[in-house]
C-alpha positions in Angstrom: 129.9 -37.7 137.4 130.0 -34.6 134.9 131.0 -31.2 135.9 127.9 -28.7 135.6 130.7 -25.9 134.0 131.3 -28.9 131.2 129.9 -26.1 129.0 133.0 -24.3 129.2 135.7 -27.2 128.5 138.0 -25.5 125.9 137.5 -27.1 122.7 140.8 -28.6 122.3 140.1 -31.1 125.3 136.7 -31.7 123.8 138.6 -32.9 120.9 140.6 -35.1 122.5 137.5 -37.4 124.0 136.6 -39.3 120.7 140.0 -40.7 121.0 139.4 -41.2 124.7 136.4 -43.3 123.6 137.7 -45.0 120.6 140.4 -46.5 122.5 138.4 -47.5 125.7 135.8 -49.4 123.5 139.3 -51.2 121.7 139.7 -51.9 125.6 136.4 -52.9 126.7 136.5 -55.7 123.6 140.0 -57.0 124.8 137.8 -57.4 128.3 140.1 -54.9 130.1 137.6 -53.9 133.3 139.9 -51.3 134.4 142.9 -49.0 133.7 145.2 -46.5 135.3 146.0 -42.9 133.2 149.8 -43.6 133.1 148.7 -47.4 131.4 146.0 -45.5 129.0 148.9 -42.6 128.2 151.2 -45.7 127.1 148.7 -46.9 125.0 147.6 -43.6 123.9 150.7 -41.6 123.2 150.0 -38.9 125.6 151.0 -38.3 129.7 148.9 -39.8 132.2 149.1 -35.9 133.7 146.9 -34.8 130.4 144.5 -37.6 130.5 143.8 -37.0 133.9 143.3 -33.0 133.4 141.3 -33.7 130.6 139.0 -35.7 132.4 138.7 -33.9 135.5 137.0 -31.2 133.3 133.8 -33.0 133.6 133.9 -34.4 137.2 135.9 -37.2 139.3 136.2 -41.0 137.4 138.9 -42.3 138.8 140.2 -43.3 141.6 143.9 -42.7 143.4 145.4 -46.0 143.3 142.3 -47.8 141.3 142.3 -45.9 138.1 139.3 -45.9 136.1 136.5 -48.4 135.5 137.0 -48.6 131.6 133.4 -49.6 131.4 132.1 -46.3 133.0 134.5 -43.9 131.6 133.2 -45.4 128.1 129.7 -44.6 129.1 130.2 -41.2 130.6 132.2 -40.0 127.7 130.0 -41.0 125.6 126.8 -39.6 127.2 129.5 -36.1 127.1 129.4 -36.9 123.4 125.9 -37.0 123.1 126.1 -40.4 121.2 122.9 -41.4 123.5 120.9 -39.2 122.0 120.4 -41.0 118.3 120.8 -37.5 116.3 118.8 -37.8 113.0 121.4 -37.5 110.7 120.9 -37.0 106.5 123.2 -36.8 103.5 122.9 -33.9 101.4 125.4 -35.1 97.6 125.7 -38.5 96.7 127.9 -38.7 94.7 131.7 -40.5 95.5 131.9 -39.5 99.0 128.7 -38.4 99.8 128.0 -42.4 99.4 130.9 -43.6 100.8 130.2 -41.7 104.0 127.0 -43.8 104.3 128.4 -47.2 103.6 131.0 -45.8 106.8 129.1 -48.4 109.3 130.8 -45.8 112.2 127.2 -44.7 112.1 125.3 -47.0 113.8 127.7 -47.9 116.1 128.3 -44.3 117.4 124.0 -43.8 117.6 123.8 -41.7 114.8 120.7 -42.8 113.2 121.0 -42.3 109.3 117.7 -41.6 107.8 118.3 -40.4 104.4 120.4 -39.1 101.5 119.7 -36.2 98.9 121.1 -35.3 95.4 120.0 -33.5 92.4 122.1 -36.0 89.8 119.4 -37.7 87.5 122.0 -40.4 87.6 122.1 -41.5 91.4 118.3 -40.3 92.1 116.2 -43.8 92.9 119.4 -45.8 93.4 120.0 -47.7 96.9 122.8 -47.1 99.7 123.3 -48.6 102.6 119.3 -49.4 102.5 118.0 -46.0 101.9 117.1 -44.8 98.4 118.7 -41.5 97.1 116.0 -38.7 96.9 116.2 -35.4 94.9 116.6 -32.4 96.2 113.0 -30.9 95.3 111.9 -33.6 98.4 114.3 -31.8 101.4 111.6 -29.9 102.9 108.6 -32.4 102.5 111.2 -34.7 104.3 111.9 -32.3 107.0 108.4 -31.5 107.4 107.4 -35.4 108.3 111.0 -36.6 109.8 113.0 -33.5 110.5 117.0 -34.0 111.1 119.2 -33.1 113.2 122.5 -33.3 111.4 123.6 -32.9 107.6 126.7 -34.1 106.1 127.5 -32.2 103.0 129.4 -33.7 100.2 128.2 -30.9 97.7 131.0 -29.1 95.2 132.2 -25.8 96.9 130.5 -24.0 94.4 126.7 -24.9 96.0 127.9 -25.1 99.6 126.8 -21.9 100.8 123.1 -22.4 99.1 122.4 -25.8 100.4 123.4 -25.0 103.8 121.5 -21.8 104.1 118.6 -24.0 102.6 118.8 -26.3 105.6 119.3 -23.6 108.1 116.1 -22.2 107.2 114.7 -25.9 107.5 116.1 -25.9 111.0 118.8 -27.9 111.1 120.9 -28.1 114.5 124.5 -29.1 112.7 126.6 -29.7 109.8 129.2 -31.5 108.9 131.0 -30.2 105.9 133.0 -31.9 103.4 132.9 -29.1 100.8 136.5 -28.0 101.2 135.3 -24.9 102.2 134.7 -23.2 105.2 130.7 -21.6 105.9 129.2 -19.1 107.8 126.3 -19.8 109.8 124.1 -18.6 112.4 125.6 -19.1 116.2 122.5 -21.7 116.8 123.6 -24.1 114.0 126.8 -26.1 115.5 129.5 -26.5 112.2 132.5 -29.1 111.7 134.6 -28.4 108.6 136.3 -30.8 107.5 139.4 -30.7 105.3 140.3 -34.2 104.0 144.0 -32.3 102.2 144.5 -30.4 105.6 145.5 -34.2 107.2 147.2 -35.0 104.3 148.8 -31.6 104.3 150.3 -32.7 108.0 151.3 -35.9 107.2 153.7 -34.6 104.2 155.0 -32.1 107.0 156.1 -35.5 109.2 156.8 -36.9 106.4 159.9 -33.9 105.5 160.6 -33.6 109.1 161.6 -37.3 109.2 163.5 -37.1 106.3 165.4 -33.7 107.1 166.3 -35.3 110.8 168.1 -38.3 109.0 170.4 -36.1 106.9 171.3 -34.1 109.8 
């Protein structure tokens, strides 16, 4: 049952469901039926008193002395998600990552339907990955025009970021999910993940010293 004010679940919590989901699937496969929060915090790393906040943002699953039915919380997490609703999702630079990120089989398997990839390297144009065959960039709009997208993943150098997004704004994408290193503006309509491969990294080194300053002590 989700809440009708899901809209205004802070983001943090919203960040926290993916790994809500990724773990009750690891669950479902193990053929665990149902869980408590203070068994799904031990697994998880976190208190059963923040799973069960976090969840009764978006309505009642549990219940008291039950806990949750694993395969229902999956589903109604994932219907939060979205990951029902098979976003049409392209790949704008194919180069290194840009074809890495479509050999990621994640795709599929969270219903994002991958329908094609775009680059403007003579090199990679007409080449093959993951089934779909790398188009320049002079065919974006005759492709939006026939399949439209919803989503585009940019793997472009920081340097033509800001013109291929504002290209596919005006196309009318709905989101983006950018791999540029850079952050970008957009309008308020157009829904925006920037992501910053170094910025984990960046963390783990700060463990890392932590770890290593905590033994000398």
């Amino acid at each position: 049952m989700k809440s009708e004010n899901s809209k205004n679940v802070p983001m943090v919590v919203i960040r926290r469901l993916p790994r809500y989901y990724r773990y009750l699937g690891e669950l479902l496969k193990q053929g665990v039926t149902r869980i408590s929060s203070k068994s799904l915090s031990e697994k998880m790393g976190v208190t059963a008193s923040q799973i069960r906040q976090d969840l009764n943002c978006f309505g009642g699953f549990g219940q008291q002395g039950y806990g949750y039915k694993i395969e229902n919380l999956y589903y109604e997490i994932g219907e939060i998600l979205g990951l029902s609703r098979g976003y049409k999702t392209v790949i704008v630079g194919a180069g290194n990552l840009g074809r890495a990120l479509a050999n990621h089989a994640g795709f599929e398997k969270r219903g994002f339907r991958l329908m094609a990839l775009f680059d403007n390297d003579e090199a990679v144009i007409g080449k093959k990955i993951h089934g779909l065959t790398i188009q320049p960039m002079d065919h974006l709009e005759e492709f939006f025009e026939k399949e439209g997208a919803d989503i585009a993943i940019l793997a472009v150098p920081k340097s033509s970021v800001k013109e291929v997004a504002d290209r596919l704004v005006a196309l009318g994408i709905k989101g983006l999910w950018n791999f540029s290193y850079t952050d970008i503006d957009v309008p308020e309509h157009v829904a925006v993940e920037n992501v910053h491969l170094t910025d984990s990294l960046m963390t783990l080194a700060y463990k890392l010293t932590k770890e290593e300053m905590g033994s000398k002590e």
